[in-house]
N, C-alpha and C positions, 0 to 999 in steps of 0.2 A: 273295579270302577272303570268304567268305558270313556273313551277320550270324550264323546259326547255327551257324559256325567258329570265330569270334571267340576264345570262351577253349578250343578245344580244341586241345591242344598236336600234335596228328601233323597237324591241318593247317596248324597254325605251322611245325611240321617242312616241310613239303610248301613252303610258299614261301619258306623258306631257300634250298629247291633251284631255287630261280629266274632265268634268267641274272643279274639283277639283285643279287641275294642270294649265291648260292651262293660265289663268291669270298672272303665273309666267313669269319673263323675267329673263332666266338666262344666264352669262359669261362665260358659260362653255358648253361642248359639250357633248352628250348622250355617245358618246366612252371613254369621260374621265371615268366618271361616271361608266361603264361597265369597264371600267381599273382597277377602286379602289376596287370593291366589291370584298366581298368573293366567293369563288367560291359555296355554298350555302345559300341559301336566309334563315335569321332568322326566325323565328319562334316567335310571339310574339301579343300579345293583345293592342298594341298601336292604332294600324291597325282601328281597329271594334270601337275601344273608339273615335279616331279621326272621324271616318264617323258619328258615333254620335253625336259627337261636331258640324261638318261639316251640320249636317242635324239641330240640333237648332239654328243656328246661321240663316240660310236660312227659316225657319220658322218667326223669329224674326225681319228680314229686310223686308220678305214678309207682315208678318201680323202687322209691326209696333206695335208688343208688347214685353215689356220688358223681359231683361231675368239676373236678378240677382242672385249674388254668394257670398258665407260669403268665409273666410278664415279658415278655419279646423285646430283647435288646436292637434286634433289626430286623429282617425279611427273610434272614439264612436261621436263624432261629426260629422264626415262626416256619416255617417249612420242616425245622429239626424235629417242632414239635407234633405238628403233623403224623410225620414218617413213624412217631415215637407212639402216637394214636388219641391224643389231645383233643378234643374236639370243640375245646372256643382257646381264641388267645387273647391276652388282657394288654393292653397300652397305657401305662403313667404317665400321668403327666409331668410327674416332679422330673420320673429319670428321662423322659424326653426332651424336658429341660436343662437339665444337668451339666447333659454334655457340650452345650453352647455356653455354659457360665466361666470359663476359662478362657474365651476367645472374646464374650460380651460385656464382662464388667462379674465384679459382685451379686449376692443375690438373685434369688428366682423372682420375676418381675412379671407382671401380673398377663402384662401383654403379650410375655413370651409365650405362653402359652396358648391360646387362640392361633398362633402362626403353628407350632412346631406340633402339637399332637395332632390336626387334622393334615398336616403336611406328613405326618409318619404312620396313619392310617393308611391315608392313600399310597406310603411306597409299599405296607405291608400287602396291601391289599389288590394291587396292580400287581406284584409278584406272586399272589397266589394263583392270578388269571394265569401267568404269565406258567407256571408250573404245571398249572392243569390243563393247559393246551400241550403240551410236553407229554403229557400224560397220554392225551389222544393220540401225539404224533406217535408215543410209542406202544400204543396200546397195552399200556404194562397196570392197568389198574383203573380202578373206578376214576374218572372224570372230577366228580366232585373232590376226591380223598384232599388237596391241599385246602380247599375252603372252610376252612374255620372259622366262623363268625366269630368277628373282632370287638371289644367289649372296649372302650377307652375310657378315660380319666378327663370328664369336662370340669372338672375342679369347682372352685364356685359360681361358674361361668364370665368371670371376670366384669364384673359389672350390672345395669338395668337390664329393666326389660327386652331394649333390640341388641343392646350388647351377646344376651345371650343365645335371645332367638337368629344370630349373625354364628355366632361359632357352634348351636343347630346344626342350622344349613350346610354350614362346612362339611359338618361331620358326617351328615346324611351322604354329600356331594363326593365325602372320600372314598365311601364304601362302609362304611360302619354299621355294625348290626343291634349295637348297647352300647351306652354310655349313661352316668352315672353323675350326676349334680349334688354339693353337699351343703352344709349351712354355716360351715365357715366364714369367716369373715375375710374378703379378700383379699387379695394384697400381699407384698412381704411385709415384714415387721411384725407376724404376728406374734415372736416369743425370742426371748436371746438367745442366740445360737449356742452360748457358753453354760446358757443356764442359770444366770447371774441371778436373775431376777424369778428363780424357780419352774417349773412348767405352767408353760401359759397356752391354753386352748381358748380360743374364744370365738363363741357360734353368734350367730344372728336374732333377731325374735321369729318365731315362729312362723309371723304373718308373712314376712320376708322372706322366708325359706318356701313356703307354699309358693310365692311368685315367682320365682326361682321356676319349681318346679311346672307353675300353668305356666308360664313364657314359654319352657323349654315344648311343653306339648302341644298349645298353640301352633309352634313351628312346624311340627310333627303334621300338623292336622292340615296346614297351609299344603305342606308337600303332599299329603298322600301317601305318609310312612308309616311302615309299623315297626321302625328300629323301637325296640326296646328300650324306655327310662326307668333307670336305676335311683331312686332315692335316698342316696347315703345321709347320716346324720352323727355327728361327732360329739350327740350330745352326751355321751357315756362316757366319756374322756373333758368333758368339757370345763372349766373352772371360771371363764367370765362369759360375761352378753352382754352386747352393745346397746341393747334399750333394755327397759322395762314396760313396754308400752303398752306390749300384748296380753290380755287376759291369760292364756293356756301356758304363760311362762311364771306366773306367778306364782306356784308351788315349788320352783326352782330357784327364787331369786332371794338372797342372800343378806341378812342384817345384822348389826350387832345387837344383842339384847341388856348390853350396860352401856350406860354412857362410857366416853373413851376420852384422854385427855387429847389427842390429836388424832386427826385423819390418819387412812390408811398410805396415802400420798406421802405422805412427813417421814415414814420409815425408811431403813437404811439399811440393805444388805439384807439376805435369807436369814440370818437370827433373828433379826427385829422385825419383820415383817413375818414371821412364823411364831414370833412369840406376843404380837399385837392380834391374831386372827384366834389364838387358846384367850385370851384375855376379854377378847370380844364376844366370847362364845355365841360362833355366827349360828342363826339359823331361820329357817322361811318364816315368814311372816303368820304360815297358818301352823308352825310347830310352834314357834313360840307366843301364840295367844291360847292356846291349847293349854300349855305349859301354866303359864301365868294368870289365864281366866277358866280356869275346867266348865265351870259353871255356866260361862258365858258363852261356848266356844258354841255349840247347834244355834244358839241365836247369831253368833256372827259369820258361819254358815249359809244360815238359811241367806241373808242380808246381803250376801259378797258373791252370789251368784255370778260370773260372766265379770268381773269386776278383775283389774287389774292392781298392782299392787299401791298405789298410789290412793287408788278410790277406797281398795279393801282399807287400807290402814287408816284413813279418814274415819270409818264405819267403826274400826278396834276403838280409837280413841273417843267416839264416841259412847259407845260402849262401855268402857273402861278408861277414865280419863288419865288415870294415872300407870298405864301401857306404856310400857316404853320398847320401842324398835326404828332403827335406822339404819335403810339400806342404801344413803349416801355417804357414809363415813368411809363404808370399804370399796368404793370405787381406788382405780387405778389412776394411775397421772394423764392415760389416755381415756377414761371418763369410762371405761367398763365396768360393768356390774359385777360384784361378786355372784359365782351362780353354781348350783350343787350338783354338780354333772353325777347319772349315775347312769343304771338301767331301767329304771322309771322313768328316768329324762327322754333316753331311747327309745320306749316302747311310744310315749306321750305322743312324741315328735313323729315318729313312723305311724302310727296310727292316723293322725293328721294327712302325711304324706302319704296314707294308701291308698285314696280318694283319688289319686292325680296318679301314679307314678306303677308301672307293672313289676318292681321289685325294690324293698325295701332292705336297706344294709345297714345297720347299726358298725360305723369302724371301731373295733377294738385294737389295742397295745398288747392285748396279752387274754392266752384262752381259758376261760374258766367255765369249767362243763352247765356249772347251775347257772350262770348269768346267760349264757347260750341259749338253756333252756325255758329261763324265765322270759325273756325279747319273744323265742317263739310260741309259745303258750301266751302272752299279753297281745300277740299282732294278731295272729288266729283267734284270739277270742272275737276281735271284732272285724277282721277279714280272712274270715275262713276263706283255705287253700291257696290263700297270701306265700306269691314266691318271695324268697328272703333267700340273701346274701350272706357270705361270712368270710373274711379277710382273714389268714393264718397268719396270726403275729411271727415273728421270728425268735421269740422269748420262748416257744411252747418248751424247748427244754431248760428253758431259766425255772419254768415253770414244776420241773423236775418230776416232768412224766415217764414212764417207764417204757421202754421201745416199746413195747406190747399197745400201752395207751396210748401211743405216738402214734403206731400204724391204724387202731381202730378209730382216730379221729375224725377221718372223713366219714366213713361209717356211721357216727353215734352223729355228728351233724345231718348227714341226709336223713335219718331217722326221723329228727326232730322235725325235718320237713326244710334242712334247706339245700335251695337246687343248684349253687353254684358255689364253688367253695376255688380260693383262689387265693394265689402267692406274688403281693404286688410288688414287694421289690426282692425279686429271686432273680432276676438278669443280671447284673452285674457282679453279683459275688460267684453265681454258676460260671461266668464265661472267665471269671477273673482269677478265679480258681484254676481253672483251665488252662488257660496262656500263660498264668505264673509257672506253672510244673512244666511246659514245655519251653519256655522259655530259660526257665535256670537251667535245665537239661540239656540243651543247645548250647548256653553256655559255657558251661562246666564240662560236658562229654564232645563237642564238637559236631562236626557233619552228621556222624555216624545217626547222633541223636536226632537230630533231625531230617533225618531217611527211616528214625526206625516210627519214631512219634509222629510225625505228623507226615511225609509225602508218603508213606505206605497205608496208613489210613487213608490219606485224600485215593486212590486207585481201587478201595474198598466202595467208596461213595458212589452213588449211582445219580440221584436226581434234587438233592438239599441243595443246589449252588457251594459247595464246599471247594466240589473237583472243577478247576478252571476247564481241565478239557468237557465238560459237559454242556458248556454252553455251542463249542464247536459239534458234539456229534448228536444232540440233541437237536437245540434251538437252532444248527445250523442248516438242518432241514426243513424247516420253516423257512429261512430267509430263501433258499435254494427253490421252494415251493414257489415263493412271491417272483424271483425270479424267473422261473420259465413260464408264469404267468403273465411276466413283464413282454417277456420275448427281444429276442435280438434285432431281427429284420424287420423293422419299422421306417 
């Protein structure tokens, strides 16, 4: 699109129809879009990173070969992983918040994030410029080799509508090539850190997570981007929801089917709350009329078309007056719904979000070949050659796979057809592993260990930022350039 395109809407039109583009189904209109922008188009490397993202992901579904990503603790590991032959690196948010929770207070806090993962985009991604001009000055290798399109973790984007189309912008403005928005519900406090009160997941309604996702594209469309949105969904892990309001959650949303002498609220401690939910014998509203009316259940069906669980259950009792279900007993103290997170939850939800969003991730805890299978078999039925994500828990051998199963993993995931397979929190037990063995080693063996581990490796190093001297016999030809460019006798 030409500077003199820019706000004209039929050639906004025109690169919808884009292979890149055109898969999109959006709410909005190419004049809105040309309404919102500025009246000059940015200027910006998000652009080139996304078409390179764009272009391995399309390799990876074509050739049914895997394309993993580690998590980058900082800019000397994304360049490690580079050298090591990596071809995207992934940025969290949790652990790029992390490491300011010791200096800031308690807590991952909601706002931290909007500041620190577009702030650690951009130093990964200025040092990849910053390596591959290093590259040219020494002409030791392809130009592009350090650019690895950078994938980040925009969380639930912290907020509304411009909340998120603000930390967007950011991300596009770092250099970002992917990022990924989920339907959590934001904030901290979403679960006790001890566990007190059991595991607690809690997603959004549907309709909310879709806006989520048009916000974040909207912004996309304002710029002129094709970074890549990722539509993560935690609905397979999930156990409450904050409304009921949405029709498309109402196979998921949770009741008890006997009266109960108290709320779920009134219990105390993981016995009693574990042993009020077998008592309650929870289940959705269309299992349990099913159950209890067989007879009735294609007439209350046909009847609860589009209907949410409020209107449906109105229809049961009418139906059947003597029904009984209540999916306000097992609310929470913070007013959330019980809700039956599964891989149906996940496909529901992704199928929704694949209208909006150019790759779909269902996060899982832990990898099980047939639920893998089943997400991508359920997203492909209704978006064929739907790219889809897949997070490698760190359980897979809790999960007591055999090294053989362990290395074919990636393998039997690209098979199924997915193109990005990635290890989100591998940075800090990799590095931490690392510096603990050379560090007891230092100190327990003295000097010696530390000549033999680590400064005789750093002289092995060539261009990671590892070897201090590198930035003098490197980069210091670059400043020495700018200099005689400056000139003395002025």
């Amino acid at each position: 699109m030409t500077d003199a395109d820019w706000l004209n809407p039929s050639a906004i039109e025109e690169w919808w129809a884009t292979p890149s583009q055109r898969g999109i189904k959006r709410p909005y209109s190419a004049d809105t879009v040309a309404s919102l922008r500025d009246v000059f188009p940015e200027n910006h490397h998000s652009n080139q990173m996304a078409l390179k993202l764009r272009g391995i992901f399309e390799k990876s579904q074509k050739e049914k070969t895997p394309n993993i990503a580690m998590n980058a603790v900082d800019a000397v590991a994304a360049e490690l992983m580079a050298e090591a032959g990596f071809e995207t690196v992934y940025i969290s948010g949790e652990r790029s918040v992390e490491s300011k929770v010791a200096i800031d207070g308690l807590g991952l806090d909601s706002t931290d994030h909007t500041t620190f993962v577009p702030k650690k985009v951009a130093t990964i991604h200025r040092s990849q410029l910053l390596h591959s001009r290093a590259l040219r000055i020494k002409k030791s290798g392809p130009e592009d080799a350090s650019l690895l399109p950078i994938i980040a973790d925009a969380g639930s984007g912290q907020g509304q509508h411009t909340a998120i189309m603000k930390l967007v912008k950011k991300l596009v403005q770092s250099g970002v090539a992917g990022f990924h928005l989920d339907d959590l519900l934001p904030g901290s406090g979403l679960r006790k850190h001890d566990s007190e009160d059991g595991n607690v997941t809690v997603v959004v309604p549907t309709n909310e997570y879709l806006r989520r996702l048009v916000s974040a594209k909207l912004q996309l469309d304002i710029m002129g981007s094709e970074v890549v949105s990722i539509a993560r969904t935690d609905a397979e892990i999930a156990t409450h929801i904050t409304s009921t309001i949405d029709y498309r959650d109402r196979p998921f949303i949770l009741g008890a089917t006997v009266p109960m002498k108290k709320h779920y609220i009134h219990t105390e401690g993981n016995s009693d709350r574990a042993e009020w939910r077998r008592e309650a014998k929870l289940k959705t509203l269309d299992e349990a009329f099913r159950s209890a009316q067989p007879n009735l259940y294609d007439q209350f069906i046909e009847q609860t078309k589009k209907t949410n669980v409020a209107e449906a259950l109105a229809v049961a009792r009418q139906l059947a007056p003597d029904f009984y279900f209540d999916y306000e007993s097992p609310r929470t103290a913070e007013g959330w719904y019980a809700y039956k997170g599964g891989i149906d939850a996940a496909i529901a939800r992704s199928n929704n979000a694949g209208f909006i969003s150019s790759v779909v991730w269902a996060c899982t805890h832990s990898y099980r070949a047939e639920s893998a299978r089943r997400f991508a078999s359920g997203v492909r039925a209704v978006h064929p050659g739907k790219w889809m994500a897949y997070n490698i828990a760190f359980d897979v051998g809790a999960n007591r796979l055999s090294g053989e199963q362990t290395e074919s993993l990636p393998q039997s995931l690209a098979t199924m057809g997915y193109v990005w397979l990635f290890l989100p929190l591998s940075d800090l037990p990799t590095v931490g592993q690392d510096s603990k063995l050379a560090i007891k080693a230092i100190k327990e063996q003295g000097l010696s260990s530390y000549l033999h581990r680590v400064s005789t490796g750093e002289v092995r190093q060539h261009a990671d930022g590892t070897n201090s001297e590198w930035w003098w016999k490197v980069m210091g030809k670059a400043a020495d350039q700018a200099a005689d460019a400056i000139g003395r006798d002025l």
